[in-house]
C-alpha positions as CSV (number, residue, x, y, z in Angstrom):
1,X,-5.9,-40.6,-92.9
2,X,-4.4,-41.6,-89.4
3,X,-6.4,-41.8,-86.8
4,X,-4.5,-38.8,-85.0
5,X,-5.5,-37.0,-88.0
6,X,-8.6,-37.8,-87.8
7,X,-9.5,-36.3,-84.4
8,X,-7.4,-33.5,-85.0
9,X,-9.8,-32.6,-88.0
10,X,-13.2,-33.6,-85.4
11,X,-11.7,-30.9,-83.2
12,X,-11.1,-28.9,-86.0
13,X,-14.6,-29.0,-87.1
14,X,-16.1,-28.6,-83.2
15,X,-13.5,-25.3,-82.0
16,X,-12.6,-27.5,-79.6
17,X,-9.0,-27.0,-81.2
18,X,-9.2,-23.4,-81.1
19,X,-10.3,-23.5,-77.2
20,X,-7.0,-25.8,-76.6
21,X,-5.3,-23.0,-78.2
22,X,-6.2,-19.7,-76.8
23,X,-5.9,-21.9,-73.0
24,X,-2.4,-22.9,-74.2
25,X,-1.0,-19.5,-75.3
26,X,-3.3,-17.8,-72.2
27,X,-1.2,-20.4,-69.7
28,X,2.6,-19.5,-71.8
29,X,2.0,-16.2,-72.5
30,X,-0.5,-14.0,-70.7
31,X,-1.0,-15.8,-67.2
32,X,2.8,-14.7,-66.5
33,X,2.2,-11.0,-66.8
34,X,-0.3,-11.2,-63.8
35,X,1.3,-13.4,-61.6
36,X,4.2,-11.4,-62.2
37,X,2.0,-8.4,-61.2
38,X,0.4,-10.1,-58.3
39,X,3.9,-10.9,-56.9
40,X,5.6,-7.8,-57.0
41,X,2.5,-6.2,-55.3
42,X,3.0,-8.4,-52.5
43,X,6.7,-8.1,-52.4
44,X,6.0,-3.9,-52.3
45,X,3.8,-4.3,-49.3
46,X,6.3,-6.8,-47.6
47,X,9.0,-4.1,-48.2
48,X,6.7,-1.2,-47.0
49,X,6.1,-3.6,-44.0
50,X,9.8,-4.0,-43.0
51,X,10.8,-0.2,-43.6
52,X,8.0,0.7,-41.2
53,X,9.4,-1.7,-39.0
54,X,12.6,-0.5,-39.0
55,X,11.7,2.7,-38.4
56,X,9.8,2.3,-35.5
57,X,13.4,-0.1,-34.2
58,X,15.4,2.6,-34.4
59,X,12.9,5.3,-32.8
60,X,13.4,3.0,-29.9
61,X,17.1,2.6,-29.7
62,X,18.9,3.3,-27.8
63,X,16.8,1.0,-25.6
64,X,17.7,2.7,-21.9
65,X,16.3,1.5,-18.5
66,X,13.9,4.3,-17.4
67,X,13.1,3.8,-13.7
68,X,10.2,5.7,-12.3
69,X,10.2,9.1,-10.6
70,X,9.2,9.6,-7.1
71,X,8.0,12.9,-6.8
72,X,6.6,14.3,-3.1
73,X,3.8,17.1,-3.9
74,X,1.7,18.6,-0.8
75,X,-1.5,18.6,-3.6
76,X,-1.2,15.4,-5.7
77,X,-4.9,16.2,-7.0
78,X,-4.4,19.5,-8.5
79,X,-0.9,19.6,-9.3
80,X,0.2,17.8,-12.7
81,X,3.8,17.0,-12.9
82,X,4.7,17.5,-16.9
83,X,8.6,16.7,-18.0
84,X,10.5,18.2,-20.1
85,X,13.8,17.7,-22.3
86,X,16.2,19.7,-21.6
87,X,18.6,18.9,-24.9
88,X,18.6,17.9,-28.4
89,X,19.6,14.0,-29.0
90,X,22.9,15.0,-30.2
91,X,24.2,17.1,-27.5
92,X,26.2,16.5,-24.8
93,X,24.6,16.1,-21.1
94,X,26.7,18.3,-19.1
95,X,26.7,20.9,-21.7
96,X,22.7,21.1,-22.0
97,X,23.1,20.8,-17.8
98,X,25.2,23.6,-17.4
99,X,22.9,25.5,-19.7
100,X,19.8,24.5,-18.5
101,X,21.1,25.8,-14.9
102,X,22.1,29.4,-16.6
103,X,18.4,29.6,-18.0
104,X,16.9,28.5,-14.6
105,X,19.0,31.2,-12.9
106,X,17.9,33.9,-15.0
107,X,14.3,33.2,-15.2
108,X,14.1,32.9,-11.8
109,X,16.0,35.8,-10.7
110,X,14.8,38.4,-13.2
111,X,11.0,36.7,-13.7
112,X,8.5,37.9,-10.5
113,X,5.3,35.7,-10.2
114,X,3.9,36.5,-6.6
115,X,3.4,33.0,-5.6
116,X,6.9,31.9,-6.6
117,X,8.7,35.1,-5.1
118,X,9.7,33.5,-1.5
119,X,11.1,30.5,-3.9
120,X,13.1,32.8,-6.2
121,X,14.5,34.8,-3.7
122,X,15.7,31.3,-1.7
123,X,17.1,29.9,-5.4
124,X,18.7,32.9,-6.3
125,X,20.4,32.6,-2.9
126,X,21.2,29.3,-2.7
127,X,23.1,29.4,-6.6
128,X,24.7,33.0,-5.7
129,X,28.0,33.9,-3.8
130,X,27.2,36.8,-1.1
131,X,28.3,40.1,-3.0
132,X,26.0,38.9,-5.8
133,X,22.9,37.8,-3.7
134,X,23.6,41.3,-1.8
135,X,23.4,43.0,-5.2
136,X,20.1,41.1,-6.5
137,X,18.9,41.6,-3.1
138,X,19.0,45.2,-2.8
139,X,17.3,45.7,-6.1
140,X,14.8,43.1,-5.7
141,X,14.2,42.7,-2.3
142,X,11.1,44.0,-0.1
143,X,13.0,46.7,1.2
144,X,13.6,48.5,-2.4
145,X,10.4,50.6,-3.4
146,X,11.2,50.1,-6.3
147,X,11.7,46.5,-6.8
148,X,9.0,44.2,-8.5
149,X,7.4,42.4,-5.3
150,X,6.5,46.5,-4.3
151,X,5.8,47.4,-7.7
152,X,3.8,44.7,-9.1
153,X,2.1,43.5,-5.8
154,X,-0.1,40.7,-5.6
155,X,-1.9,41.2,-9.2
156,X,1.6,42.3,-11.4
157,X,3.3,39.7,-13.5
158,X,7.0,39.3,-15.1
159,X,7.9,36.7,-17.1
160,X,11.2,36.1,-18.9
161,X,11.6,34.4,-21.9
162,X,15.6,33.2,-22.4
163,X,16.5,33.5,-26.2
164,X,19.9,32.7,-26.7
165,X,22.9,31.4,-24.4
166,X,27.0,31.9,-25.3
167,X,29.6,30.5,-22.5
168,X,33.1,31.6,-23.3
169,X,35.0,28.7,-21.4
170,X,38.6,30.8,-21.9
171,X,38.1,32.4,-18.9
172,X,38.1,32.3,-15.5
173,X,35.4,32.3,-13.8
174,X,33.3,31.3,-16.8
175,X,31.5,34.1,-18.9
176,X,27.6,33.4,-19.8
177,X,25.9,35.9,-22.5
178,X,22.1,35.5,-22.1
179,X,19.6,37.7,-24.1
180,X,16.3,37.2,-22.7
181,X,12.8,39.4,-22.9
182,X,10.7,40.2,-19.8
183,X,6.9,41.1,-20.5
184,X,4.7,42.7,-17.9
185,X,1.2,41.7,-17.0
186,X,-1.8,42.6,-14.8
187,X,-0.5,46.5,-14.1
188,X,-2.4,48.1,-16.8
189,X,-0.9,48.4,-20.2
190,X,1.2,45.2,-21.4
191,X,5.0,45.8,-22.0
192,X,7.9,43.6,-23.8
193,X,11.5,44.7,-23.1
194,X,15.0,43.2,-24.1
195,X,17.7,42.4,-22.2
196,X,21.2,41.3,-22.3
197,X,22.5,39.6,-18.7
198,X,26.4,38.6,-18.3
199,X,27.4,36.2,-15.5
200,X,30.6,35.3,-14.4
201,X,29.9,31.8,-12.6
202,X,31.5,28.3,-11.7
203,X,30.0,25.1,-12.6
204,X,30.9,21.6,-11.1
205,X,29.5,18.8,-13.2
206,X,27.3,16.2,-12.3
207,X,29.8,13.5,-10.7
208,X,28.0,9.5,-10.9
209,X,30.3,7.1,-8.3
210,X,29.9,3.4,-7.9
211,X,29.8,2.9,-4.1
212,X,29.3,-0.9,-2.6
213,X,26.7,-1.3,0.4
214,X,28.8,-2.9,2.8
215,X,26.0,-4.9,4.0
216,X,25.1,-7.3,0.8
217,X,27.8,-6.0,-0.9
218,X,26.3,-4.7,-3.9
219,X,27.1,-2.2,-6.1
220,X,25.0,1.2,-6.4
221,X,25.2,4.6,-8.0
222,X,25.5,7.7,-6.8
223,X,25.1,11.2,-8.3
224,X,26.6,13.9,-7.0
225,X,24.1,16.8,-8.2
226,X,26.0,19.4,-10.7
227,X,26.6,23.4,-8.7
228,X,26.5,26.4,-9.9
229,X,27.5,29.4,-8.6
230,X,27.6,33.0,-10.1
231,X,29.9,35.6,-8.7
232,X,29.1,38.4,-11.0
233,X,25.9,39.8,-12.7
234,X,25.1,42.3,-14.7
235,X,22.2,42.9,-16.8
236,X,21.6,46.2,-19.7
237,X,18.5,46.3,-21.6
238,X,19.1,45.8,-25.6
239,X,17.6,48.1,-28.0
């Protein structure tokens, strides 16, 4: 017997061969299936790591300079300025402009909140030709008995809730289909009505120009604000 043979026999005889063994085919067979394991939970968390990360990228694209807002209040202290947007992602600015100045109009010619009345009246104005501000004016106006600032008084509410807004652009001027609810407050028993208002109107869009100062001669933009101007109104309440 060689001597190989020999102390493959001793380690026969102690287990020591056996304990070689199971370390052998425990290193070529079953350590794999762990690592193996071990790895692809790490590579699952690194991929959960970048698709988090990618989301949050594209929830800040498009990165946009955002300057800050300068905003003169005569009661910084109790007033709290809160923005608002005024469109979905998708949708064009001047379209959600235009609309968002039909809303405004509306709400604040048909709503009556007796702080905001002498504000109303000037807005309503201002965004009106003079047969239509003569119109609103007579109906809503202090000299009407019947108009909201006489009816509703200092304690009355009315506030308008705009529910849907079609522009028919064939025409001209432009035709506006608003469907809004008013609901009455603070003069006894709570009332919801509907309504359907039709303007004719004339929008200019918002204009940006690139003028240069002629003293450093820089470049700076200017925005000319977007108008609007209704020349007919007429409102029906909707069953």
């Amino acid at each position: 017997m060689t001597q190989e043979q020999q102390e493959v026999a001793e380690h026969i005889r102690s287990g020591k061969y056996f304990d070689e063994a199971r370390g052998w085919y425990q290193a070529l067979y079953i350590g794999p299936i762990s690592e193996r394991t071990f790895f692809l939970m790490v590579a699952g968390l690194a991929g959960l790591i970048a698709l988090v990360g990618f989301i949050a990228f594209l929830m800040f694209m498009p990165i946009t300079q955002r300057p800050g807002l300068i905003v003169r209040t005569a009661d910084p202290d109790r007033l709290v300025m809160e923005i608002d947007r005024i469109r979905p992602r998708a949708q064009p600015l001047e379209r959600a402009m235009e609309r968002f100045m039909l809303q405004t109009y509306v709400e604040r010619r048909e709503s009556y909140i007796p702080l905001e009345y002498e504000a109303n009246l000037a807005f309503t104005r201002a965004q009106s030709d003079a047969p239509t501000y003569a119109a609103y004016d007579a109906l809503y106006g202090r000299a009407n008995p019947r108009s909201p600032v006489n009816i509703l008084g200092a304690v009355g509410r009315r506030y308008v809730t705009v529910q849907f807004i079609n522009v028919d652009e064939t025409v001209e001027p432009k035709l506006a289909t608003v469907k809004f609810s008013t609901e009455l407050e603070g003069v006894g028993m709570q009332a919801k009505t509907q309504w359907t208002a039709t303007l004719g109107y004339y929008y200019s869009p918002m204009q940006p120009t690139e003028m240069e100062d002629p003293a450093t001669g820089e470049l700076h933009l200017t925005v000319e604000d977007p108008q609007l101007k209704v020349v007919n109104y007429a409102v029906t309440q909707t069953p």
